[in-house]
C-alpha positions in Angstrom: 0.0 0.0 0.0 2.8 2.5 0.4 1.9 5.9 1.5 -1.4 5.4 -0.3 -3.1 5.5 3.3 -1.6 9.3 3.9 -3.4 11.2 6.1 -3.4 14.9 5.3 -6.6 16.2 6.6 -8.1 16.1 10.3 -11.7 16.7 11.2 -11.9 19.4 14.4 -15.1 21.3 16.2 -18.7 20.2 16.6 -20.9 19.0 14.3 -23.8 20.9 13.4 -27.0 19.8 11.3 -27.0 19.7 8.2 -22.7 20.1 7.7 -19.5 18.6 8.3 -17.1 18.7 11.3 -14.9 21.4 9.8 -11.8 19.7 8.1 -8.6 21.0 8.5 -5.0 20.1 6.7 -3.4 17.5 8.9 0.0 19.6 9.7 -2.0 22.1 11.9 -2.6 21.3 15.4 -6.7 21.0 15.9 -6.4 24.4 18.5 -4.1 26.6 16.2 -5.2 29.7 15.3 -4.8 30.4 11.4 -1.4 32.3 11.3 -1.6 35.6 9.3 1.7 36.7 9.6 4.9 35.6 7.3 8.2 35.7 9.4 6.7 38.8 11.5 5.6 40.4 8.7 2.3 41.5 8.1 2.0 42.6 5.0 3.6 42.6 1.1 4.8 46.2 1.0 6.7 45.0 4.9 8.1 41.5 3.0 9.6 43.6 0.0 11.4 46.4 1.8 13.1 43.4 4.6 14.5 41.6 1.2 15.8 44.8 -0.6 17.7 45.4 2.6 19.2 42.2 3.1 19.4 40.9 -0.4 20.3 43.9 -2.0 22.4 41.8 -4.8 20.5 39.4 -5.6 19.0 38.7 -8.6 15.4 39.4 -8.8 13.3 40.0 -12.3 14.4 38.8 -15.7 13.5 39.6 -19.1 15.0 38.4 -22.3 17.2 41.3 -24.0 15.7 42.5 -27.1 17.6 43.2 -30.5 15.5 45.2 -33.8 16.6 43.1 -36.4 17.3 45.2 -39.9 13.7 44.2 -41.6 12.3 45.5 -37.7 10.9 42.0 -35.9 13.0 41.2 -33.0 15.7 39.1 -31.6 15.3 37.9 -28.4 18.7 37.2 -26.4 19.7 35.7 -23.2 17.8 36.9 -19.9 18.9 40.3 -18.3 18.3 40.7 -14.7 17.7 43.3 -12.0 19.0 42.9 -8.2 16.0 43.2 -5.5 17.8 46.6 -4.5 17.1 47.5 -8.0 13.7 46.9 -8.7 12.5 48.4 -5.3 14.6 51.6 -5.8 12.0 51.5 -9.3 8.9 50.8 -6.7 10.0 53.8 -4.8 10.2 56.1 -7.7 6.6 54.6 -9.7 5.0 55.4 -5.7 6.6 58.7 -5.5 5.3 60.0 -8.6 2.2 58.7 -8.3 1.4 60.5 -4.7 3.7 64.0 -6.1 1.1 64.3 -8.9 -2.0 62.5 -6.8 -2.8 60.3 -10.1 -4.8 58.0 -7.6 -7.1 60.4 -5.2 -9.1 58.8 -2.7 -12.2 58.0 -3.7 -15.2 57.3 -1.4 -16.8 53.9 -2.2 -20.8 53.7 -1.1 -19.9 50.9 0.8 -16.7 50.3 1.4 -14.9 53.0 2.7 -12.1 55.1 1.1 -10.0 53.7 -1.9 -7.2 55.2 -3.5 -7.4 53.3 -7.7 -4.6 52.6 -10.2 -5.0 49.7 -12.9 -2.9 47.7 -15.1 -3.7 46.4 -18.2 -1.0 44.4 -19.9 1.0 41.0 -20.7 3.6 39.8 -17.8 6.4 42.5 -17.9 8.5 43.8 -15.2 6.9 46.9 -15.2 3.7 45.0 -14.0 5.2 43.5 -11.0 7.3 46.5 -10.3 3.8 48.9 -10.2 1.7 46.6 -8.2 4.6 46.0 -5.4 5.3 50.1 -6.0 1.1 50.7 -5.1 2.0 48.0 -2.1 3.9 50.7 -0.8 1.7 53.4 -0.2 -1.6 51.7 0.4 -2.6 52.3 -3.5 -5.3 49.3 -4.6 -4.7 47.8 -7.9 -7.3 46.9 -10.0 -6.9 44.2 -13.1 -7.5 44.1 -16.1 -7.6 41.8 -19.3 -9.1 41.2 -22.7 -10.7 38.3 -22.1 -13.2 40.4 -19.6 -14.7 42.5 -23.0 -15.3 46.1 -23.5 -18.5 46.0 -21.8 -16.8 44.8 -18.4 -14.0 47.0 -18.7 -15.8 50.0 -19.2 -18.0 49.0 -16.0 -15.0 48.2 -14.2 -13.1 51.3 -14.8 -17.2 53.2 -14.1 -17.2 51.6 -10.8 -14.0 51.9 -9.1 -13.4 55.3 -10.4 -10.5 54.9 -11.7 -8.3 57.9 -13.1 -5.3 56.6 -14.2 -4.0 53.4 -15.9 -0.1 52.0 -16.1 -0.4 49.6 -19.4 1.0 48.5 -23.0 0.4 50.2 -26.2 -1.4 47.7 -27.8 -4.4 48.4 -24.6 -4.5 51.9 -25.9 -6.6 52.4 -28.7 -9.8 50.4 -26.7 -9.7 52.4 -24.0 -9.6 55.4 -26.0 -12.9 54.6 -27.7 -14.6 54.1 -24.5 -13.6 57.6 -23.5 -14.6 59.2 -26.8 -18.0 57.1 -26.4 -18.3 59.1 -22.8 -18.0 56.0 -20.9 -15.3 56.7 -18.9 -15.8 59.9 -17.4 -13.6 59.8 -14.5 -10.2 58.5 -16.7 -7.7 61.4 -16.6 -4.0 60.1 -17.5 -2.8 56.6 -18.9 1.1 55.8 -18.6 2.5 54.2 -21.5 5.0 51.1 -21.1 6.1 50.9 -24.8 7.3 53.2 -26.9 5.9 56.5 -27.5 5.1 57.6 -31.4 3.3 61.0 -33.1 0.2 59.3 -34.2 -0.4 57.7 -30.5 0.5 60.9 -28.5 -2.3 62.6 -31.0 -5.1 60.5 -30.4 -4.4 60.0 -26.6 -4.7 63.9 -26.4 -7.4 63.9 -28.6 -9.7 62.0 -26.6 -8.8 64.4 -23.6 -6.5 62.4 -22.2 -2.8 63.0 -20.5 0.0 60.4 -22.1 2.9 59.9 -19.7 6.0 57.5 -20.7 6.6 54.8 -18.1 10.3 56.0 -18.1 9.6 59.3 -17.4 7.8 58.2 -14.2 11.0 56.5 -13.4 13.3 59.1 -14.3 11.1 61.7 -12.7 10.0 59.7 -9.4 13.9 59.3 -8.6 13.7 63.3 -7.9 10.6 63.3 -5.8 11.9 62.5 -2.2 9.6 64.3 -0.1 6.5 62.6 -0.5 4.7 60.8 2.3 4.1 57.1 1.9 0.6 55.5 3.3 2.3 52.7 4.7 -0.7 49.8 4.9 -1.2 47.7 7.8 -2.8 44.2 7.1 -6.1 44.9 6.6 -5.6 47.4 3.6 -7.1 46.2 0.3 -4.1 45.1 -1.7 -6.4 44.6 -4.8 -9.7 44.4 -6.3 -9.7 41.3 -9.1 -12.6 41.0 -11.1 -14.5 37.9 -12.1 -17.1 36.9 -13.7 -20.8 37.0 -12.0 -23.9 35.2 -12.7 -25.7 37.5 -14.4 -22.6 38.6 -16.5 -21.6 41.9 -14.8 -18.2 41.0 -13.3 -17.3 40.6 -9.2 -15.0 42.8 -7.7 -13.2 40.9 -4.9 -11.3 42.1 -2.4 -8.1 40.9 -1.1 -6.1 42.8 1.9 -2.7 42.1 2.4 -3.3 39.4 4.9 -5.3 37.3 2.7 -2.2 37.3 0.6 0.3 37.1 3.7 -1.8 34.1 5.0 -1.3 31.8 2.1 2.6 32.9 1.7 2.8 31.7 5.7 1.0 28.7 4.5 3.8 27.2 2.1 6.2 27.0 5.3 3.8 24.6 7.0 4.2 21.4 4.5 7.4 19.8 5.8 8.8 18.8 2.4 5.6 18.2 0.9 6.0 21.6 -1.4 8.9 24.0 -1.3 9.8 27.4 -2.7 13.9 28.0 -2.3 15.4 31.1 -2.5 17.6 29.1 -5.3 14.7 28.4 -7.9 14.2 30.3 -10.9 10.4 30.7 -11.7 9.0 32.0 -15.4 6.4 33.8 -15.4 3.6 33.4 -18.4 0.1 32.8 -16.5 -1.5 35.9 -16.6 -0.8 37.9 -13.6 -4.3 39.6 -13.5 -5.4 36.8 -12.2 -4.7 35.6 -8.7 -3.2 32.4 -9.7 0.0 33.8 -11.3 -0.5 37.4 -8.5 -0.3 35.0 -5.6 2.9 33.1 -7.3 4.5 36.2 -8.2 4.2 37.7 -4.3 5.3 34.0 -2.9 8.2 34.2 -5.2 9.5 37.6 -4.1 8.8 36.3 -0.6 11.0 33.4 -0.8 13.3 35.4 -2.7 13.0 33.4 -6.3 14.8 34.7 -9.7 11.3 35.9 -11.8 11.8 35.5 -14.8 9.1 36.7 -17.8 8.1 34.9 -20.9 8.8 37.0 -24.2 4.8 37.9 -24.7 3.7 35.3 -26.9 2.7 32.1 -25.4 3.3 30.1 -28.7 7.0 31.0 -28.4 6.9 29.7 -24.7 9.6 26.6 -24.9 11.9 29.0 -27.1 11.6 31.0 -22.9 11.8 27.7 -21.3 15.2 26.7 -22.9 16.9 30.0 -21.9 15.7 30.4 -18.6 16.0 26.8 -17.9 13.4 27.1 -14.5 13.4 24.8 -11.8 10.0 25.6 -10.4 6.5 26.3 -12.8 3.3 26.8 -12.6 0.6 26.1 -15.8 -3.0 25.1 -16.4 -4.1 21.6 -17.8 -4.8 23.5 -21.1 -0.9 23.5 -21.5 -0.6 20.6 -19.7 -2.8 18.9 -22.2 -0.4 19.9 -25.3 2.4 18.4 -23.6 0.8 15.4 -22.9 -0.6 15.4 -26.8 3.3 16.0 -27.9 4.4 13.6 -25.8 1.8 10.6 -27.1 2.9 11.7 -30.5 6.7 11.5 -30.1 6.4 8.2 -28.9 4.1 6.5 -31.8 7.0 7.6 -33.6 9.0 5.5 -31.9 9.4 1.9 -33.0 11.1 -1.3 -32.7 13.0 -2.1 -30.0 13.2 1.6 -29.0 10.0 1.5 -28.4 9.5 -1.6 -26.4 11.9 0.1 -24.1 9.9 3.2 -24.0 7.0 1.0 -23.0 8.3 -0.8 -20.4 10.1 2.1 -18.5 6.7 4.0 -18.6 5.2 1.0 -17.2 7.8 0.8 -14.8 7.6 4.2 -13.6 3.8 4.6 -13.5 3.7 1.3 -10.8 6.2 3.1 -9.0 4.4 6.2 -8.6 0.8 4.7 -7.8 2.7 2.2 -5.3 5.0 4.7 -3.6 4.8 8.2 -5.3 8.0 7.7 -6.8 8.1 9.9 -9.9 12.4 9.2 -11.0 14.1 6.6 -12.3 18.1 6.1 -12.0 18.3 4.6 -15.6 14.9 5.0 -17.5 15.1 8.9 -16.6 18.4 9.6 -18.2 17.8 6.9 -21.5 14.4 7.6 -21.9 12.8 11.2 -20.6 15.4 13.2 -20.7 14.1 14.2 -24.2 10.5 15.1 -22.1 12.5 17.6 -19.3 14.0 19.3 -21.8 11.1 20.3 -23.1 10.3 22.5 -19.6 14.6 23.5 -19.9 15.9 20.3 -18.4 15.8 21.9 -14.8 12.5 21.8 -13.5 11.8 20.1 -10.1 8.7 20.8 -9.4 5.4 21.6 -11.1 1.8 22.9 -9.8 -1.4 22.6 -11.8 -4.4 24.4 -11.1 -7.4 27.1 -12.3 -9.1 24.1 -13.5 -9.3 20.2 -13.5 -6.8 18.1 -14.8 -7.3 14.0 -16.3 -5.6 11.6 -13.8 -3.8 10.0 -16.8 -2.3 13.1 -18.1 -1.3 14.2 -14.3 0.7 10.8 -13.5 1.9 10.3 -17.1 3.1 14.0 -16.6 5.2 13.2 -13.4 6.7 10.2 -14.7 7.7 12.6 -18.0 9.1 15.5 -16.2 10.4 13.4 -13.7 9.1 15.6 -11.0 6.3 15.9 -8.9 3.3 17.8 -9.9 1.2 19.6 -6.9 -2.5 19.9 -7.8 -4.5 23.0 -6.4 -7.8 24.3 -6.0 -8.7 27.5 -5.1 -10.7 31.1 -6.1 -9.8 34.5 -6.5 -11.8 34.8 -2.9 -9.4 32.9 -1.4 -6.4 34.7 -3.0 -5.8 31.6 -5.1 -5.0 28.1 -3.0 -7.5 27.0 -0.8 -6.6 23.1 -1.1 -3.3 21.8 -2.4 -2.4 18.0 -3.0 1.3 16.6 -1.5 4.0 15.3 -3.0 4.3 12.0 -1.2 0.8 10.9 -1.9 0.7 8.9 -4.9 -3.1 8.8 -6.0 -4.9 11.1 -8.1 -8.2 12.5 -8.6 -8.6 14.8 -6.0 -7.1 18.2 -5.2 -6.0 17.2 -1.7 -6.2 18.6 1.4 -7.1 22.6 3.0 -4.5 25.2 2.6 -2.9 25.7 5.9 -4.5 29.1 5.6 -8.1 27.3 5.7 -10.8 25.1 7.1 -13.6 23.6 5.1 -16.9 22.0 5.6 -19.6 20.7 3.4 -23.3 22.0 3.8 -26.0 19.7 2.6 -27.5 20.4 -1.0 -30.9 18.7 -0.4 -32.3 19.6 -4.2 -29.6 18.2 -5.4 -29.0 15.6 -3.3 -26.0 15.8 -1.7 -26.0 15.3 2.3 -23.0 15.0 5.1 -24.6 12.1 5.8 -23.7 10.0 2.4 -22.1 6.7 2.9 -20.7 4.2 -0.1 -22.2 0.8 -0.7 -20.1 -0.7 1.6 -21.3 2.1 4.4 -18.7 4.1 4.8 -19.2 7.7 5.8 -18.5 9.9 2.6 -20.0 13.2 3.2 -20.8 15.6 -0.1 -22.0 18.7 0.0 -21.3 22.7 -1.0 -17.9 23.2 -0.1 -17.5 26.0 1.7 -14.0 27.4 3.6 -12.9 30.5 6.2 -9.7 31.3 7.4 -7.2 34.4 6.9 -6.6 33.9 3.3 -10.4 34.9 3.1 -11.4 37.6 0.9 -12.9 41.2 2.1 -16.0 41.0 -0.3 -17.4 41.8 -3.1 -16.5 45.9 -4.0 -19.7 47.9 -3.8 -21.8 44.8 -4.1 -23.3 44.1 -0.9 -26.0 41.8 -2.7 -23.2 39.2 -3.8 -21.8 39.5 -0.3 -24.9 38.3 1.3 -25.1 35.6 -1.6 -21.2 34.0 -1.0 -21.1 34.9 2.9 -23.2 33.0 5.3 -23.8 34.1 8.8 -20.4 32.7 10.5 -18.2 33.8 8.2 -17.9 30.8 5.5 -17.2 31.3 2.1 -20.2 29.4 0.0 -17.9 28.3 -3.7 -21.1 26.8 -5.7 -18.7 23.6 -5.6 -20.1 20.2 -4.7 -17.4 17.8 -3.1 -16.9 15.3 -1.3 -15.1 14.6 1.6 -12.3 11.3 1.7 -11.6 9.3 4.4 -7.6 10.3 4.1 -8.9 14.0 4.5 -8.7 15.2 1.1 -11.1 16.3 -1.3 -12.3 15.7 -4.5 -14.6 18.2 -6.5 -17.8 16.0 -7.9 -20.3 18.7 -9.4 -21.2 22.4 -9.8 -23.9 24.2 -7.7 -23.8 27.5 -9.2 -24.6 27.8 -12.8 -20.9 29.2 -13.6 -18.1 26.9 -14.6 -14.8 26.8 -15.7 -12.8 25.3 -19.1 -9.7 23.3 -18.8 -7.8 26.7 -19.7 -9.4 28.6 -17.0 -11.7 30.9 -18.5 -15.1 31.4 -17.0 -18.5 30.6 -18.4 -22.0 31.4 -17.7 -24.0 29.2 -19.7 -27.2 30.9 -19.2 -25.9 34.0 -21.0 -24.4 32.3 -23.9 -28.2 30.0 -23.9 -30.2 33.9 -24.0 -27.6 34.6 -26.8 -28.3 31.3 -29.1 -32.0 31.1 -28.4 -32.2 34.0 -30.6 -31.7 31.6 -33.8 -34.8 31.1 -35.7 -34.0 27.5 -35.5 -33.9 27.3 -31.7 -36.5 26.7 -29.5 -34.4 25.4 -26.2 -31.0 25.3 -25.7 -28.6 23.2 -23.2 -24.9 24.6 -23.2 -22.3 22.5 -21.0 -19.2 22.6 -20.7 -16.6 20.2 -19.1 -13.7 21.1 -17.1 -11.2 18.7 -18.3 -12.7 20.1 -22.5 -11.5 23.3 -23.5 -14.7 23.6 -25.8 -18.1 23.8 -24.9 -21.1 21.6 -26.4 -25.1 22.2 -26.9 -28.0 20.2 -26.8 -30.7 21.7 -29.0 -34.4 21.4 -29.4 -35.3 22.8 -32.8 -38.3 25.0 -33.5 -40.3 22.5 -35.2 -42.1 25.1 -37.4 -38.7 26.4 -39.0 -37.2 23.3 -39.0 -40.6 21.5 -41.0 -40.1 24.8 -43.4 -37.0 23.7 -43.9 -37.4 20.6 -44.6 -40.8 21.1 -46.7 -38.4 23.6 -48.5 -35.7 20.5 -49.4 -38.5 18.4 -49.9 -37.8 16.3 -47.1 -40.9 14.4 -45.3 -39.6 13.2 -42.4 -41.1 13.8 -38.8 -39.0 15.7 -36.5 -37.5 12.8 -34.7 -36.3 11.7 -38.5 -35.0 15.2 -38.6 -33.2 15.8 -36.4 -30.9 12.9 -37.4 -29.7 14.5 -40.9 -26.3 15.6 -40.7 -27.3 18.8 -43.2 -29.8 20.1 -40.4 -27.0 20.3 -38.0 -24.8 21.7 -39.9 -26.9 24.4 -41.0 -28.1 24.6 -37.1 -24.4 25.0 -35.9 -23.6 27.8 -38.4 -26.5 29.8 -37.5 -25.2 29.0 -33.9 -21.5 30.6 -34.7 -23.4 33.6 -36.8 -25.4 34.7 -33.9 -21.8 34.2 -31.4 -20.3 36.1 -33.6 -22.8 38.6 -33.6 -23.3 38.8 -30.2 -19.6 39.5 -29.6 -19.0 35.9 -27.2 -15.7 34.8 -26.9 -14.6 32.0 -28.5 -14.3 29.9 -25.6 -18.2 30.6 -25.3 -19.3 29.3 -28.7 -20.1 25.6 -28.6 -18.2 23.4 -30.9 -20.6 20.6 -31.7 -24.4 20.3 -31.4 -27.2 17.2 -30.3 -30.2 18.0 -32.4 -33.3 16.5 -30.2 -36.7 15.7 -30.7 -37.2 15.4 -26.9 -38.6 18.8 -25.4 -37.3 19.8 -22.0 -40.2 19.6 -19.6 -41.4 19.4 -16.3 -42.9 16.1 -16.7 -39.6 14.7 -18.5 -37.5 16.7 -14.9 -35.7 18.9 -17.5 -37.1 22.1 -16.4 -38.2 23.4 -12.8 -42.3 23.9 -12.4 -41.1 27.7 -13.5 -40.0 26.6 -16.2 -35.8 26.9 -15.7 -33.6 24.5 -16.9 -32.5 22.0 -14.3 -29.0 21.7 -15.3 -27.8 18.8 -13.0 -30.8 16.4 -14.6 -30.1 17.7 -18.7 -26.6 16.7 -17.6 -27.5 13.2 -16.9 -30.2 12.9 -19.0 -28.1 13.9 -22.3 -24.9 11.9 -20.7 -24.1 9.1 -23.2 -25.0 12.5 -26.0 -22.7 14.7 -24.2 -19.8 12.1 -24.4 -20.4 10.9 -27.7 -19.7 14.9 -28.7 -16.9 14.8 -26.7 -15.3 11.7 -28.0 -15.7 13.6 -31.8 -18.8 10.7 -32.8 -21.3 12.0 -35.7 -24.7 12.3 -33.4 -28.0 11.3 -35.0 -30.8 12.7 -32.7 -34.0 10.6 -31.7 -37.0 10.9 -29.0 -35.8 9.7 -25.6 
């Protein structure tokens, strides 16, 4: 059995109807209170200043040195890198411009106090980490931003928190500039330019009555400015505001103060071996750091005092990064997880022979060795036979940590057997400043996401209409509680920014943090994440989706009567089960003189085909991502009623039921079959 009997979770408290004992990670004594301190120090700004000081020469942020080539595209070079003394003497001078010409003035939020607003809108740069830890300084909250979020959210974004100034790239520009022309952003004054400043830019900032100022100026300039006054925060000021997606479409503002952030840093120390952050790892930076998942990384590697280095800007040009920087610690999503895996698969049907036999048998080998003992190396196999695999990450890289959505088992432990390192599997929200569970190295199974964040306790609280009770127990009648997963501890968010409505919606009376997440609890004290409450999900790459908005988008088609959208977390693509309007389909069809019955029609291939492109036409109309437009469609002569448990007795889709109902469907998409609809 091995370590496969692990313990890393402990039930403490009382338990109360209808929940769980709280669950808390097994390395915590049951009486502990949540630490929210890192070595002393309460809060980001406090960590950064102490490692300036006493690591003034070491090396901090990297970037790759660029070179115009004659026909102008660019060279990238070797990484160039800036001490810690360095890039906080840049902090000080970004803060003291900002506060000499008061380019964030407090602003008075209707419910959350006073607020002093800058935003950043661009790729990973040093320039990004180098503002956000220069805001840390003086109490300045940064808010987020990125494409992905659409000009609707930005504009309501940038409404909401007031904001008057932006630091971000060129290429952000012109968007933001239309918004202001439009009238939309009334409160916008100045916008600091990271790139390169030309005529025709300089002209149409000012023309849209806006102030242009070059982020080396601000350098150059903020050097001078000595006698400014810092805010210094303590840990309860707001660090940042990070946006994400709500229900009805219009994006969350939550909160996170500097001990949320502080909480989880703390909460690395407390694993023993099981996860580790040296101060002689070297880290590359890609994710995007508007969200928390790469925010949180970046703050934990300047707190353990990591070399952060940035990718070049394009994601596609990732490994030519990799194999310069050569990192020994990295952090992706199982959408680029995924492609390794599918590169890996194909290198090796190339394989053949006797070459290949070997190949077999030493993944064989290794895979036993890592289900019986979470082994992950080899002394032979991993020098003869993955080496090729390692050096696709630099040849340096030992350890990995997956997370922002779910991740195959297979790919995981294929993965650490590749990379011949282990890979630590998280789950967490942006309301938890990123982990809130976190598996461990020495446990060899998969398929769960492991035990609470030492920053954390969980429970489960029954889901009776779906049901899912604390009570469950497996056929052999063993105690298996499943429920809403739900955490509190330091790492906790504020709340929702002037959106006390969401608040009382994610908050419940104690203080617990409701996710929408259905889990279950394992006897080992882990968890594994079974189902979705909350009509809001995520894809393998980490982008969220509301299916009901993208259903009140598609419904529009002439050819749609009702529409099912899911999406599942291991798929980067969303599918859609369709009932067709019988009267425009049988016009159709009269039309083609066709004179089948709608259960014969919806098997033709033609009718959805010409379904799905009405489908994309109305996406594409509606301005949804691509992400939110569903790849392949399930024609259906079965209408979703109450009497069939597809919709509620008002009529709303009941998602978990149209899940199992269209289940064999649903995979058959997936798996890439050609569907023929009937009655059911």
């Amino acid at each position: 059995m091995g370590n496969q009997q692990l313990i890393m979770g402990k039930y403490i408290g009382e338990q109360k109807p209808g929940q769980t004992r709280y669950l808390r990670n097994a390395l915590i004594p049951d009486d502990a209170q949540l630490n929210e301190t890192f070595q002393g120090m309460k809060t980001v700004a406090e960590i950064f200043k102490s490692n300036a000081t006493k690591y003034p020469n070491k090396p901090y942020t990297g970037t790759r040195k660029r070179t115009k080539n004659e026909d102008g595209t660019i060279a990238y070079g070797d990484y160039e890198w800036r001490t810690f003394s360095e890039v906080y003497q840049r902090t000080q001078a970004i803060a003291n411009y900002l506060l000499h010409h008061n380019l964030c003035p407090r602003i008075q939020s209707d419910y959350d106090g006073e607020f002093k607003f800058l935003a950043l809108y661009a790729k990973n740069r040093e320039e990004w980490l180098e503002t956000d830890f220069a805001c840390s300084l003086t109490s300045i909250t940064v808010v987020t931003l990125y494409d992905t979020l659409g000009r609707d959210s930005i504009q309501y974004i940038l409404s909401q928190t007031k904001v008057q100034t932006i630091v971000l790239s060129a290429d952000k520009i012109q968007g933001l500039l239309e918004l202001k022309k439009s009238g939309l952003l009334q409160h916008l004054t100045h916008l600091i330019n990271i790139d390169e400043q030309t005529e025709q830019l300089a002209h149409d900032v000012a023309e849209a009555g806006l102030t242009l100022i070059q982020y080396d100026t601000v350098i150059e300039e903020g050097q001078k400015f000595t006698d400014v006054q810092y805010e210094e925060p303590s840990q309860n000021t707001i660090y940042t505001v990070c946006y994400t997606s709500g229900t009805t479409g219009a994006p969350k503002g939550a909160m996170l103060n500097h001990k949320s952030l502080i909480a989880n840093v703390d909460g690395l120390t407390k694993f023993d071996g099981q996860f580790s952050l040296l101060d002689t790892d070297v880290y590359i930076s890609y994710l995007p750091l508007a969200h928390i998942f790469e925010r949180f990384q970046m703050i934990a590697s300047m707190s353990y005092r990591l070399q952060y280095g940035f990718y070049q800007g394009d994601v596609f040009k990732l490994r030519e990064d990799l194999a310069v920087l050569k990192p020994t610690v990295m952090i992706s999503v199982p959408r680029l997880f995924n492609r390794f895996y599918d590169l890996m698969q194909a290198s090796l049907k190339d394989i053949t022979g006797m070459k290949r036999t070997l190949c077999d048998y030493a993944i064989s080998v290794k895979l036993s060795n890592l289900e019986k003992s979470a082994q992950y190396t080899h002394a032979v196999y991993d020098r003869i036979v993955f080496q090729k695999f390692k050096d696709i990450l630099g040849g340096r890289v030992r350890q990995l940590i997956t997370g922002s959505a779910p991740i195959s088992k297979d790919v995981l432990n294929f993965l650490k057997i590749a990379f011949c390192c282990p890979i630590v599997e998280g789950y967490g929200q942006t309301e938890c400043a990123a982990p809130a569970c976190i598996t461990w190295i020495k446990d060899p199974q998969a398929g769960h996401v492991g035990a609470p964040f030492p920053a954390c306790d969980f429970k489960l609280v029954d889901v009776p209409e779906m049901q899912y009770f604390s009570t469950d127990v497996d056929e052999n009648g063993v105690n298996y509680p499943r429920g809403e997963v739900c955490y509190k501890g330091p790492n906790n968010f504020v709340g929702y920014f002037s959106n006390p409505q969401a608040n009382k919606e994610t908050f419940d009376e104690d203080g617990w943090v409701h996710t929408g997440d259905i889990g279950m609890f394992r006897p080992n004290g882990t968890i594994r994440i079974i189902d979705r409450k909350k009509n809001i999900f995520k894809l393998s790459q980490g982008e969220y989706v509301i299916p009901e908005k993208i259903e009140n988008k598609l419904v529009q088609s002439a050819y749609i009567q009702q529409i099912f959208v899911y999406g599942d977390s291991l798929q980067n693509n969303l599918v859609a089960v369709i009932y067709p309007d019988q009267l425009v389909v049988n016009k159709w069809a009269q039309s083609n003189n066709i004179t089948d019955p709608i259960a014969e029609l919806v098997r033709r291939p033609d009718l959805n085909k010409l379904i799905l492109e009405d489908v994309k036409r109305i996406a594409r109309e509606s301005q949804l991502f691509g992400f939110e437009i569903p790849l392949k469609i399930y024609l259906t002569s079965t209408e979703f009623k109450p009497e069939n448990d597809l919709l509620t007795p008002t009529f709303k889709l009941k998602r978990n039921e149209a899940k199992q109902y269209f289940f064999n469907e649903i995979k058959a998409m997936y798996d890439g079959a050609v569907l023929q609809g009937e009655e059911k």
